[in-house]
Backbone as a ProteinNet text record, in pm:
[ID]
protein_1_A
[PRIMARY]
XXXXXXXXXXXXXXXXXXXXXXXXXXXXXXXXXXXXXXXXXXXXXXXXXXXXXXXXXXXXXXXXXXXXXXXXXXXXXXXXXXXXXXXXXXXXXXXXXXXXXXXXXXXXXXXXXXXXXXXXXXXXXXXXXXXXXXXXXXXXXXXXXXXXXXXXXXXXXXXXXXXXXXXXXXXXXXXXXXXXXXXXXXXXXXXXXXXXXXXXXXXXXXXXXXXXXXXXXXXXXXXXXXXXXXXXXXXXXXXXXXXXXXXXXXXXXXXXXXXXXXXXXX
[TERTIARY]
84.1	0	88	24	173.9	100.6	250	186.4	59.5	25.8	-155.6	-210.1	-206	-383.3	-374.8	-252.3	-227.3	-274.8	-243.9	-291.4	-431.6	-478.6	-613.1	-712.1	-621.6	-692.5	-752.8	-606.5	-601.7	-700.9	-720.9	-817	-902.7	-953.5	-1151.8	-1153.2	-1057.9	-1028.6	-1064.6	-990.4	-1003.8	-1136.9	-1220.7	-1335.4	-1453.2	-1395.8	-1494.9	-1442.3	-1377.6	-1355.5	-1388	-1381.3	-1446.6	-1604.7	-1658.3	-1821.2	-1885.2	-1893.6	-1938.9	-1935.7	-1818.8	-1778.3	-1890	-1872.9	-1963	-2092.3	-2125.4	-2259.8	-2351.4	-2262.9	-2304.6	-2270	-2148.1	-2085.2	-2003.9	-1978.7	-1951.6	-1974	-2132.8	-2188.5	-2187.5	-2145.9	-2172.6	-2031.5	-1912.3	-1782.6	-1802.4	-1850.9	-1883.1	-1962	-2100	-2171.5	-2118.1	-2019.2	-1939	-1870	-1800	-1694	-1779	-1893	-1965.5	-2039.1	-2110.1	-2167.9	-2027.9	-1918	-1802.1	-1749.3	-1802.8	-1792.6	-1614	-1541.7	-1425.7	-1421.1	-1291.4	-1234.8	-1067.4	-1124.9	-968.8	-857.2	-731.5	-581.5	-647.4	-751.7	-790	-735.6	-702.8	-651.2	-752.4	-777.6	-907.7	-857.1	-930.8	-940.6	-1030.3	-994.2	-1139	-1116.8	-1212	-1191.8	-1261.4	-1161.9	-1253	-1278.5	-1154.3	-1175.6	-1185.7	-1143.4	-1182.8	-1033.8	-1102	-1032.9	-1015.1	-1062	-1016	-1139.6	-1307.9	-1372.5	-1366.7	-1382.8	-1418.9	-1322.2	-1175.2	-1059.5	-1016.1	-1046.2	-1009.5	-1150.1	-1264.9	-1321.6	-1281.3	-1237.5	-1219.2	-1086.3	-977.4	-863.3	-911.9	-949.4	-1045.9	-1093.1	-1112.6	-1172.8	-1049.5	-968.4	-862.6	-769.5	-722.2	-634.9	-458.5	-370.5	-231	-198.4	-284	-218.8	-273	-405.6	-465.8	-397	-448.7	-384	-466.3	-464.8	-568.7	-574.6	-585.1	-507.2	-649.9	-621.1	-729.1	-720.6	-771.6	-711.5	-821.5	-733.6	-840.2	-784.5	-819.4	-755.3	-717.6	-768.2	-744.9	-631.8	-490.5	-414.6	-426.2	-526.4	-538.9	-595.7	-733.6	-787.6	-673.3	-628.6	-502.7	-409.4	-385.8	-281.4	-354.9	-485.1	-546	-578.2	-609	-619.6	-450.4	-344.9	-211.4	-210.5	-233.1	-198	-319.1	-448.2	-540.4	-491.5	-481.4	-434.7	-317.6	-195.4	-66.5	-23.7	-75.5	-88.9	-114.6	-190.4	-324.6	-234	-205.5	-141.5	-248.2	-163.2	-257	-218.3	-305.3	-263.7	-332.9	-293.6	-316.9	-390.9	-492.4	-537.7	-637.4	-694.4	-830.1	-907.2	-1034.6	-1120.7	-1113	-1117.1	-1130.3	-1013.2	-895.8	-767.1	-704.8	-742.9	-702.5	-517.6	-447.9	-283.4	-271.6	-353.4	-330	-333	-254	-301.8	-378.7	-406.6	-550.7	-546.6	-674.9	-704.5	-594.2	-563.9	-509	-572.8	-708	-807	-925.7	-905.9	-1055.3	-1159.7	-1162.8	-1292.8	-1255.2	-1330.3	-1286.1	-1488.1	-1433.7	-1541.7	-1551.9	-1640.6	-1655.4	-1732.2	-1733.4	-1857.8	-1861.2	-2033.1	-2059.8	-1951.9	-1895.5	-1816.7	-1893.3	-1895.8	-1970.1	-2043.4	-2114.2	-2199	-2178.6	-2021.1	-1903.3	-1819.1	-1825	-1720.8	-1768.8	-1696.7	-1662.3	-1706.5	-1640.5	-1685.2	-1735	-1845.7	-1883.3	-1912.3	-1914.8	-1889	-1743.6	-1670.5	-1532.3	-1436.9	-1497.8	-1484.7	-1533.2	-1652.6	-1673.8	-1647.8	-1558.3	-1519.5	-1353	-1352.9	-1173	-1219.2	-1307.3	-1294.4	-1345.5	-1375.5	-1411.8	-1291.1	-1207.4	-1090.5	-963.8	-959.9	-865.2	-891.9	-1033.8	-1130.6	-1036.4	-985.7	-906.2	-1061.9	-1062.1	-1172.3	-1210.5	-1343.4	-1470.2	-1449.6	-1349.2	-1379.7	-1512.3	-1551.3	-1634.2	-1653.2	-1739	-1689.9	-1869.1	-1861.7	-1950.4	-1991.6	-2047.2	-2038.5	-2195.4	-2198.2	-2293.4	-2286.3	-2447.6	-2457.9	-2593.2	-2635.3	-2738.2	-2879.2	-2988.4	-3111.1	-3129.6	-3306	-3347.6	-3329.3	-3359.9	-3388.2	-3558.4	-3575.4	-3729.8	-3780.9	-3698	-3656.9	-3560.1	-3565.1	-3447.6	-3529.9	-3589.7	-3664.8	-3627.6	-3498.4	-3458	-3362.6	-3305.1	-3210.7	-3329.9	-3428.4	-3518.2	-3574.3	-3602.1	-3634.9	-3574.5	-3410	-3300	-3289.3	-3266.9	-3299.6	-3393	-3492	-3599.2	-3567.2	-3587.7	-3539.5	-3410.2	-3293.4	-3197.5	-3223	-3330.8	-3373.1	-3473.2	-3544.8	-3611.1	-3529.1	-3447.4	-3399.9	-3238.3	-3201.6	-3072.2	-3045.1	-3171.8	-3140.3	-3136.8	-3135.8	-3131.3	-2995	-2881.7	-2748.4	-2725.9	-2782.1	-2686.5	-2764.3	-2869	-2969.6	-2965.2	-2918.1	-2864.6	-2735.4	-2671.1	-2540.3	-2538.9	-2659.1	-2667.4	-2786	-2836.5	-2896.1	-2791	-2667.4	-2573.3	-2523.3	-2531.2	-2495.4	-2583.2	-2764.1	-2881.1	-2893.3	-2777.9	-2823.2	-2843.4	-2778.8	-2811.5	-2896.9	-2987.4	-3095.9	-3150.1	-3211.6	-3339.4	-3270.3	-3309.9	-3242.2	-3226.1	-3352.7	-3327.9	-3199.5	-3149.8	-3077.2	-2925.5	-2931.6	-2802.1	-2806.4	-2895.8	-2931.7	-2879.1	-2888.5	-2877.7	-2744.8	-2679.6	-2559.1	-2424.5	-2541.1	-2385.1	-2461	-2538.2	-2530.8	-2475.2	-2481.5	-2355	-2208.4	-2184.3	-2070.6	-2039.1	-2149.9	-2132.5	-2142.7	-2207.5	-2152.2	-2332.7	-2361.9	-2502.1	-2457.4	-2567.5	-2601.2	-2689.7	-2636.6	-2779.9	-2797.3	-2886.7	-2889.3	-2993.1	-2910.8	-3009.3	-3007.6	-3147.7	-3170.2	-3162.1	-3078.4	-3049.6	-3108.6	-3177.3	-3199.5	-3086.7	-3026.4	-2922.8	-2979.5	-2905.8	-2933.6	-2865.1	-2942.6	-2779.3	-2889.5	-2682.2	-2728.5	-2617.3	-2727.2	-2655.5	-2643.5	-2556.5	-2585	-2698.5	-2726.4	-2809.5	-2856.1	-2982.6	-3033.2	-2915	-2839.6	-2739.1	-2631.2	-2618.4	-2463.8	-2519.8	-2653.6	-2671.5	-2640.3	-2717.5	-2731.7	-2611	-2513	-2425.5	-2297	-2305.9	-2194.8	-2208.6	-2333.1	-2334.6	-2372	-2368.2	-2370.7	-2206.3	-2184	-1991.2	-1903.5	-1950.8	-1795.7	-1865.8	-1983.3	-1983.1	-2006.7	-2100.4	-2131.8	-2017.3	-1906.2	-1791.6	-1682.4	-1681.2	-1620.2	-1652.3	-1805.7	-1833.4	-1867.6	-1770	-1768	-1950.7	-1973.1	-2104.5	-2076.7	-2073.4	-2068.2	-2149.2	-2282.9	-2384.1	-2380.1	-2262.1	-2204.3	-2297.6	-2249	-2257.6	-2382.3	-2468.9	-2562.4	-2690.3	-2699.1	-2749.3	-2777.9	-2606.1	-2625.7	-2672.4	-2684.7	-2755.4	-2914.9	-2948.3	-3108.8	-3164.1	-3078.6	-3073.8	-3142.9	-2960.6	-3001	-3090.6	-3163.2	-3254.5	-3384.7	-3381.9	-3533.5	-3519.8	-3392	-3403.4	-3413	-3411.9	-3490.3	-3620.8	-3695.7	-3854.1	-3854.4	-3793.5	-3804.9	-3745.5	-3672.5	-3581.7	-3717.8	-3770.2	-3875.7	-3878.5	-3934.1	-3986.5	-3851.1	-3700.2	-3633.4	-3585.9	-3586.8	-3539.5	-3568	-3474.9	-3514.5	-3478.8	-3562.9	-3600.8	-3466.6	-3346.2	-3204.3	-3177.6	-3225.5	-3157	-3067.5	-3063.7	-3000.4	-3086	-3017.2	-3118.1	-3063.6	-3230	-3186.4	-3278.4	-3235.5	-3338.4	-3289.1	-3351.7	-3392.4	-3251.2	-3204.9	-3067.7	-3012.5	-3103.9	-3125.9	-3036.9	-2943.7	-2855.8	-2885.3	-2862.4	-2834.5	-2715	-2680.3	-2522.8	-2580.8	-2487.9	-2513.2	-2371.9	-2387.7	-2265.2	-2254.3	-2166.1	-2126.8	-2006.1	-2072.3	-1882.6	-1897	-1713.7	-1626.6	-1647.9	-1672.8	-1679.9	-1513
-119.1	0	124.5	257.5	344.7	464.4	525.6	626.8	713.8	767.8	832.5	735.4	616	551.9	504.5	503.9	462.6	591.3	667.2	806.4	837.2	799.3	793.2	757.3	575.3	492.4	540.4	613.9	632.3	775.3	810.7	950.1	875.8	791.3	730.5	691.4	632.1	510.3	649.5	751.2	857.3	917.8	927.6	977.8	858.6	755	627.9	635.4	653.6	629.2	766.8	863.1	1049.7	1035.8	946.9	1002.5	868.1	768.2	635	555.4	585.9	494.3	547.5	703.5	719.4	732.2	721.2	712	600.4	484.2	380.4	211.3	228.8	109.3	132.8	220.9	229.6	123.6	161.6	69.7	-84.8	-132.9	-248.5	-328.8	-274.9	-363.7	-397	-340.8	-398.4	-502.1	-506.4	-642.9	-707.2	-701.3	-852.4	-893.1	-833.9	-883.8	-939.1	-924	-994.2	-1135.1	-1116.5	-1205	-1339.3	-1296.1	-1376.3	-1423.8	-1391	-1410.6	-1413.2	-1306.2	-1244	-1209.2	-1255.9	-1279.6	-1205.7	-1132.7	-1100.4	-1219	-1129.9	-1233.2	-1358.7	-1326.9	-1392.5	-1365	-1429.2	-1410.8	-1408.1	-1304.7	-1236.6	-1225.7	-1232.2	-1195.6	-1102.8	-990	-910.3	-946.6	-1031	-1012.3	-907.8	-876.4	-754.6	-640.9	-617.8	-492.7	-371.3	-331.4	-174.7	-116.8	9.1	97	18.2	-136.7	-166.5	-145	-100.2	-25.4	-195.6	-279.9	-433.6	-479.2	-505.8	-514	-407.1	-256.4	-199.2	-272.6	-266.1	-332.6	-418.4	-520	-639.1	-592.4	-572.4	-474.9	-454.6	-367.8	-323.4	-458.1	-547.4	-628.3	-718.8	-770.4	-894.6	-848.2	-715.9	-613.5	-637.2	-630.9	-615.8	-775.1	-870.8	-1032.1	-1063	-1045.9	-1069.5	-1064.4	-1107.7	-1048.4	-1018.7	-903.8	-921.5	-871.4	-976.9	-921	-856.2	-797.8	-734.3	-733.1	-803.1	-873.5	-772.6	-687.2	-660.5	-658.3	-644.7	-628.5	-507.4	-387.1	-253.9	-221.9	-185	-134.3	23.5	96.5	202.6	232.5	147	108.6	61.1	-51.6	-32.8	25.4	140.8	260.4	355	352.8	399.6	320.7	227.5	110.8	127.6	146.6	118.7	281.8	347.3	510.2	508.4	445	462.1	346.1	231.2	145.5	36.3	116.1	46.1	-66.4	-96.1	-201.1	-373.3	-374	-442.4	-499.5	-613.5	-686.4	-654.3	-518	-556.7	-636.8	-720.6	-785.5	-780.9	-777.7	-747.4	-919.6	-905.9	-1054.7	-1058	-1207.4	-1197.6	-1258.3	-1265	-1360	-1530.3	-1547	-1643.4	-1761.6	-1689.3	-1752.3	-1687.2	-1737.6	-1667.6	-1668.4	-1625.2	-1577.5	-1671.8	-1766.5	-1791.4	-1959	-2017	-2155.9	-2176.7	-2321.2	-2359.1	-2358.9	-2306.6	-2299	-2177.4	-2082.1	-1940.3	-1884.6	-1890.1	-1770.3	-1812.1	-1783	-1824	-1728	-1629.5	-1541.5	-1541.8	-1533	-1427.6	-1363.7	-1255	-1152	-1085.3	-1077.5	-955.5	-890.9	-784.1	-659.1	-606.3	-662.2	-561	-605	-724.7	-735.1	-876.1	-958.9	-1091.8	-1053.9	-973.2	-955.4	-906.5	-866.2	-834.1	-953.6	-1005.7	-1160.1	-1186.1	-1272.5	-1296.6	-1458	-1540.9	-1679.4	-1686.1	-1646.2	-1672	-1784.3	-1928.6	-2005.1	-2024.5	-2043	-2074.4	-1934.6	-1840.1	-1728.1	-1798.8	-1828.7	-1908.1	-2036.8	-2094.8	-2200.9	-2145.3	-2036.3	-2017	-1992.8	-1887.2	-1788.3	-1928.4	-2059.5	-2194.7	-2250.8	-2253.9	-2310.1	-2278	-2126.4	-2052.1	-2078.2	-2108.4	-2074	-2218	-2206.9	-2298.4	-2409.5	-2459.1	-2588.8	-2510.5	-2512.2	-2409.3	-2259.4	-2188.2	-2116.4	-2050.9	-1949	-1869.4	-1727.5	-1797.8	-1674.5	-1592	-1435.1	-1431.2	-1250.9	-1245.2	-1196.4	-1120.6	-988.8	-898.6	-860.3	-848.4	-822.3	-736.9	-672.7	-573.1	-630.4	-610.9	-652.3	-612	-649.8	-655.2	-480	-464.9	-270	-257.9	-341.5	-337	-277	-364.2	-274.4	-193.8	-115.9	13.3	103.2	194.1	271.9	414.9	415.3	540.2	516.8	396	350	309.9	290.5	254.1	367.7	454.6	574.1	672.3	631	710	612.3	477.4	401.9	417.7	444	469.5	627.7	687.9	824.8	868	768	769.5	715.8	568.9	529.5	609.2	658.1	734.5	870.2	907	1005.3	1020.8	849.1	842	679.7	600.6	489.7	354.6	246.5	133.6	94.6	129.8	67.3	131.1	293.9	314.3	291.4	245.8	225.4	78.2	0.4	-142.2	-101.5	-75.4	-30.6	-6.1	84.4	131.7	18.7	-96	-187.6	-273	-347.1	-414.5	-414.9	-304.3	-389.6	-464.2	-463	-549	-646.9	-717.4	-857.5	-971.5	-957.2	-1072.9	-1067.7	-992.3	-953.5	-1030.7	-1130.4	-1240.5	-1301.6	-1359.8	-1479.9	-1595.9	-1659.4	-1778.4	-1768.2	-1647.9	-1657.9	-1696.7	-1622.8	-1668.1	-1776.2	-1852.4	-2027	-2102.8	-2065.6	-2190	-2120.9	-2033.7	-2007.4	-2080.9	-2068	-2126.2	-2278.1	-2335	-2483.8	-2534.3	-2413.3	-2455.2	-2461.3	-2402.3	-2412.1	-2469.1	-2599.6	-2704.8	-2659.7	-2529.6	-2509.9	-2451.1	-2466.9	-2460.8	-2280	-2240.4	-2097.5	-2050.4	-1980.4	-1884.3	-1753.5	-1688.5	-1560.4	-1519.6	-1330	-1252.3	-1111.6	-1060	-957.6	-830	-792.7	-599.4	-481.5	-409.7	-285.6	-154.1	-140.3	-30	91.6	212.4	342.8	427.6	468.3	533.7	669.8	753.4	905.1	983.4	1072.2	1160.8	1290.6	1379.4	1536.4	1578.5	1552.1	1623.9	1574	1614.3	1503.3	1537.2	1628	1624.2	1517.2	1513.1	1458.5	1321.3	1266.8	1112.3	1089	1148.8	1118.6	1176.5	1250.8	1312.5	1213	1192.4	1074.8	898.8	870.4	802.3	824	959.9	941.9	1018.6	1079.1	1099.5	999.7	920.6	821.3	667.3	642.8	497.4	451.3	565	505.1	507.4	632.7	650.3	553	519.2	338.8	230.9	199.4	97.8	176.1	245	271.2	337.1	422.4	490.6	637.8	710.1	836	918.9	998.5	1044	1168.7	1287.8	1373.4	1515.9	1609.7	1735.5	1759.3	1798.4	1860.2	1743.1	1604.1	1519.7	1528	1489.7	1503	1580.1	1712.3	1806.5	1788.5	1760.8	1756.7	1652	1549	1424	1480.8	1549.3	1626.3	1722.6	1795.2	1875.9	1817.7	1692.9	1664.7	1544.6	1539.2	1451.8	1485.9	1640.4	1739.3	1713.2	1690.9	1677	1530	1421.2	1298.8	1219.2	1264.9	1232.9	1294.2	1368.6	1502.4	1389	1289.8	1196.4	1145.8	1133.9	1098.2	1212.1	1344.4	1466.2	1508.3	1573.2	1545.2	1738.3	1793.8	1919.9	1990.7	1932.4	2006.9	2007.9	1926.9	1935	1799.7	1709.6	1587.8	1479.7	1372.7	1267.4	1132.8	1057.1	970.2	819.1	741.2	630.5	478.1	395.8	239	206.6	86.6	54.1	-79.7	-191.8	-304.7	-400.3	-494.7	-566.6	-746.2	-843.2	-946.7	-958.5	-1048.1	-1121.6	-1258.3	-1319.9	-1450.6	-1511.2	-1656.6	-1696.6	-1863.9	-1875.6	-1972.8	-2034.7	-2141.7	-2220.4	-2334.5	-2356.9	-2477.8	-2572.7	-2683.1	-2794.5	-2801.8
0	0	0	-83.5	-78.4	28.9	31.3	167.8	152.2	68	21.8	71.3	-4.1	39.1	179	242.7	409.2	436	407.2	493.1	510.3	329.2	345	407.5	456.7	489.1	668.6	683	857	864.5	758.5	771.3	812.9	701.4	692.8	872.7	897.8	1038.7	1132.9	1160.4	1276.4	1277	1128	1129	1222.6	1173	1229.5	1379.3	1399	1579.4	1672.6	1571.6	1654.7	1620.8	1472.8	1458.6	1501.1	1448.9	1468.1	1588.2	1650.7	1750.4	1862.6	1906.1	2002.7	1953.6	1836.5	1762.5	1777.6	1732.4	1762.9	1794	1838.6	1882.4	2024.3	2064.8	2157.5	2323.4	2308.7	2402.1	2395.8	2284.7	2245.6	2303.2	2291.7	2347.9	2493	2590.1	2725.4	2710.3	2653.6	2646	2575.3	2469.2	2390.6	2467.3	2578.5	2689.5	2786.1	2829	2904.6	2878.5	2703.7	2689.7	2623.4	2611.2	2590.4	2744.2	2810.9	2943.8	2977.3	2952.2	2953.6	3084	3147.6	3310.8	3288.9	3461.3	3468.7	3421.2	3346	3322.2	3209.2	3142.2	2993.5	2917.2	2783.9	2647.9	2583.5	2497.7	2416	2286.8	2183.6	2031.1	1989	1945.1	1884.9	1708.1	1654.9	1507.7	1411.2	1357.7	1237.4	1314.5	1416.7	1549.7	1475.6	1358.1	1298.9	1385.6	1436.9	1542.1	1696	1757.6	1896.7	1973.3	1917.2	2033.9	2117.3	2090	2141.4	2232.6	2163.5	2245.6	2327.8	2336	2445.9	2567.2	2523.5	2645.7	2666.1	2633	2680.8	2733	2686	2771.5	2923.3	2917.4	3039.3	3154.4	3067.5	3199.1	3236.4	3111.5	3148.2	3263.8	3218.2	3309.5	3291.1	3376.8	3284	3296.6	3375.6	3338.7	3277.7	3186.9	3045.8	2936.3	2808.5	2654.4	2602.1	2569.4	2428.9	2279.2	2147.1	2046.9	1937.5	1859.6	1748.7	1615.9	1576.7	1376.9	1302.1	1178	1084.7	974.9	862.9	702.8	689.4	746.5	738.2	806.4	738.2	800.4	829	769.2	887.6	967.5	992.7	1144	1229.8	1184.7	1316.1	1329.7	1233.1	1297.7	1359.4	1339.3	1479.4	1605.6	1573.8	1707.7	1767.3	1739.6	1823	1868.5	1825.4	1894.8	1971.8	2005.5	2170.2	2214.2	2234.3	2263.8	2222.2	2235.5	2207.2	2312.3	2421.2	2496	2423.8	2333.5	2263.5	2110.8	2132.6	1968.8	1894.8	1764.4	1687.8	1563.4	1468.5	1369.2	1225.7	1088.6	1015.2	957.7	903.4	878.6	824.4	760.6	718.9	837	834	929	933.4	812	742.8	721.7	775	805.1	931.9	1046.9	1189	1159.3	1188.6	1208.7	1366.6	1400.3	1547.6	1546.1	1682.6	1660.3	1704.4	1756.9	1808.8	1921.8	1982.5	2106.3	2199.9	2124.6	2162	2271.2	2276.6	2310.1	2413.8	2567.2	2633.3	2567.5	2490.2	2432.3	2314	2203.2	2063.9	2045.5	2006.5	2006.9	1872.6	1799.2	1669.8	1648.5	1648.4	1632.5	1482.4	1504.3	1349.8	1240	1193.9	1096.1	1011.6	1080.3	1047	879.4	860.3	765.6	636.4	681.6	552.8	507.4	591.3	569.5	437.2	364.5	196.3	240.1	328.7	379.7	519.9	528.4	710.5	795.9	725.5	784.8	806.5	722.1	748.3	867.8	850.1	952.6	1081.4	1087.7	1239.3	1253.2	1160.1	1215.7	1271.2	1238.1	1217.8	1386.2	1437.9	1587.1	1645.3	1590.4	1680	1717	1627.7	1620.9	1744.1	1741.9	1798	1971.9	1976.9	2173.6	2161.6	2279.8	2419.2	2418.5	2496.4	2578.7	2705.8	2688.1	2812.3	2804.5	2626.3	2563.1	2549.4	2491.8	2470	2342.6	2249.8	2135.3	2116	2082.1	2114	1987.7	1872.7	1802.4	1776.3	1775	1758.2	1572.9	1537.8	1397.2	1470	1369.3	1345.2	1378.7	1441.1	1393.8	1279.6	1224.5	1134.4	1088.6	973.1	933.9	973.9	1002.4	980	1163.6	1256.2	1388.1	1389.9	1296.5	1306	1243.7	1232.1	1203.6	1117.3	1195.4	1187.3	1031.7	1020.9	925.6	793.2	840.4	716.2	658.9	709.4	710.2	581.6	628.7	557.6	436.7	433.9	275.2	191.6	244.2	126.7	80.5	170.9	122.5	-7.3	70.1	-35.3	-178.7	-167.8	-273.3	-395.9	-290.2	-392.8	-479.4	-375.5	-464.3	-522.1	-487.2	-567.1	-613.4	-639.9	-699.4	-629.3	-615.2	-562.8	-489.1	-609.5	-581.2	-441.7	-391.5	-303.6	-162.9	-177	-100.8	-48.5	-121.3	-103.9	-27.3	-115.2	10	161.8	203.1	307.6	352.7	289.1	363.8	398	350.5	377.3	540.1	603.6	745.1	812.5	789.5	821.9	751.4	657.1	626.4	686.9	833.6	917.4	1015.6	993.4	1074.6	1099.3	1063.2	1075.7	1164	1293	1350.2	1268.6	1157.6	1116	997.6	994.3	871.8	939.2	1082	1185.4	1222.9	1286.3	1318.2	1183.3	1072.9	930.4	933.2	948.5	944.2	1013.5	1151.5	1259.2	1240.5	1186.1	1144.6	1016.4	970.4	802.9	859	991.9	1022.3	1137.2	1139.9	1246.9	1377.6	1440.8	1530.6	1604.6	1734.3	1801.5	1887.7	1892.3	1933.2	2060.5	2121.1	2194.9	2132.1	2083.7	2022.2	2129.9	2171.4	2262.7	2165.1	2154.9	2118.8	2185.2	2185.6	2264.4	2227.6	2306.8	2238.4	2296.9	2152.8	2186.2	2135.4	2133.2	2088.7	1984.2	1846	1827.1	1831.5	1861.9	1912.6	1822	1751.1	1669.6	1698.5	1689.8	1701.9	1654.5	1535.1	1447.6	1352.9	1330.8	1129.5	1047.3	1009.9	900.9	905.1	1043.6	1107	1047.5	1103.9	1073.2	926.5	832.5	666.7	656.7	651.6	583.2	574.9	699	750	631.3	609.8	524.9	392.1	361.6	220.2	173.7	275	232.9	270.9	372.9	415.2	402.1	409	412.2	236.1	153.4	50.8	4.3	-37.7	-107.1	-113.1	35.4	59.2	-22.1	-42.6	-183.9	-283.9	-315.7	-429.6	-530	-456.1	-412.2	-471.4	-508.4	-507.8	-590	-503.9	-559.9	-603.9	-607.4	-590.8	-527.2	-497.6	-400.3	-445.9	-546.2	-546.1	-527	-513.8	-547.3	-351.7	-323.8	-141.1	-90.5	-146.2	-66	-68.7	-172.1	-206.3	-118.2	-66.4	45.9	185.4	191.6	328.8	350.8	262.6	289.4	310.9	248.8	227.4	373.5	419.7	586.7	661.9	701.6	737.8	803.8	700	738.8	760.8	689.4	677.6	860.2	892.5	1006.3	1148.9	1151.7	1268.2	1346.2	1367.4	1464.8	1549.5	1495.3	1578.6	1621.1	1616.5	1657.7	1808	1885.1	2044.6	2000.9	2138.6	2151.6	2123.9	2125.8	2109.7	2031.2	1929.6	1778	1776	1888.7	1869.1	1812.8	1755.7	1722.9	1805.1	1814.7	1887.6	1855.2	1860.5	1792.7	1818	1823.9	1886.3	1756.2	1801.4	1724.8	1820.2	1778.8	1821.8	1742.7	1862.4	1752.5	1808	1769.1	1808.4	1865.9	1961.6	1998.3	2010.9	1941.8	1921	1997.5	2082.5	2179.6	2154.2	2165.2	2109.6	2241.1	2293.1	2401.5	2360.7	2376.9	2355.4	2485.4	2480.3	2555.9	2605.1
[MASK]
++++++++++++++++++++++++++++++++++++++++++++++++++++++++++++++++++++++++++++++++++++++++++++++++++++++++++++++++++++++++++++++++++++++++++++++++++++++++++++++++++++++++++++++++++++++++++++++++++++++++++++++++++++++++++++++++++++++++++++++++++++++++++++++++++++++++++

């Protein structure tokens, strides 16, 4: 990779860890460390960690006789993951081929990545592989869009007034919404489940901040780009479209319900 698109890469990465992170994942790395049932002086895995929000919680609980390492493909998520937490191995990798041997890990944990995976069974057989014996792996994906209100809201909107492709795009992190689509999943990959449904929150500054943020940094990422006068006509008309999640300050705030699905090693 040459130094621009590293630089680039570590731009997109700092924007996701100042707008997104406290937007809407934030809250979520304490309950993956819990429902992974993560103990002081544990060895932890966060896969597909982004920026670390997962492995600094889990950080947090193992404490300095713990380990805990954070695998992603993005080398400039983890040149932001090592400058907040340089404590924390980070490693460059796919999902789908762990960098680890077997039975490394009493937890491995992944947030919000599962639904990007290219092979997701062989991804959960890899974070099966790595858990020690009375292990624990334990991975959050999105509910449905259909309990997200606020995200369905903004797809149709985008659809109507910029086309399918980019509207699909911005449905792509709710593909694993359905529980039955996660159950036939972790049985394609040999492996039995408890799935609990959470209701989380995401909290935005403002209607612009929500839509703007995904129609400049998430669509432009797949290769999305509706350009300036197209985005504005977006944001104006989310304005009126967004009123119901709008709180008396001008912040927005709205239901943002995910699954964690858990999985232990005998």
């Amino acid at each position: 990779m040459s130094p621009p698109e590293l630089a680039a890469q570590i731009e997109v990465a700092r924007n996701y860890e100042s707008f997104f992170v406290p937007a809407l994942f934030h809250e979520w790395g304490p309950r993956l460390a819990e429902a992974a049932q993560v103990r002081g002086g544990g060895r932890v895995l966060d896969v597909a960690c982004g920026t670390g929000v997962a492995a600094r919680a889990a950080a947090a609980v193992v404490g300095p006789t713990g380990h805990v390492a954070g695998l992603d493909l993005k080398p400039g998520m983890l040149a932001v993951a090592r400058e907040l937490a340089p404590e924390i191995e980070w490693r460059e990798g796919s999902a789908d081929a762990l960098p680890f041997p077997d039975a490394s890990f009493d937890a491995v944990v992944s947030q919000f990545g599962l639904m990007f995976f290219p092979d997701r069974p062989r991804a959960l057989r890899e974070m099966w592989r790595v858990l020690r014996p009375g292990g624990r792996m334990a991975v959050a994906v999105w509910a449905s869009l259909e309990t997200t209100p606020a995200y369905a809201t903004e797809i149709a909107l985008v659809e109507r007034l910029a086309g399918a492709k980019a509207a699909d795009a911005l449905r792509a992190p709710f593909a694993l919404g359905d529980p039955a689509d996660l159950a036939a999943l972790w049985a394609e990959a040999g492996l039995e489940l408890t799935l609990r449904t959470i209701e989380g929150k995401g909290r935005f500054p403002s209607i612009r901040a929500l839509v703007e943020i995904d129609l400049r940094g998430w669509l432009p990422l797949v290769g999305v780009d509706l350009g300036a006068e197209r985005i504005e006509l977006i944001l104006a008309e989310a304005e009126s479209a967004f009123r119901p999640f709008r709180l008396a300050d001008g912040r927005v705030e709205f239901a943002s319900p995910a699954h964690i699905v858990t999985t232990s090693r005998p």
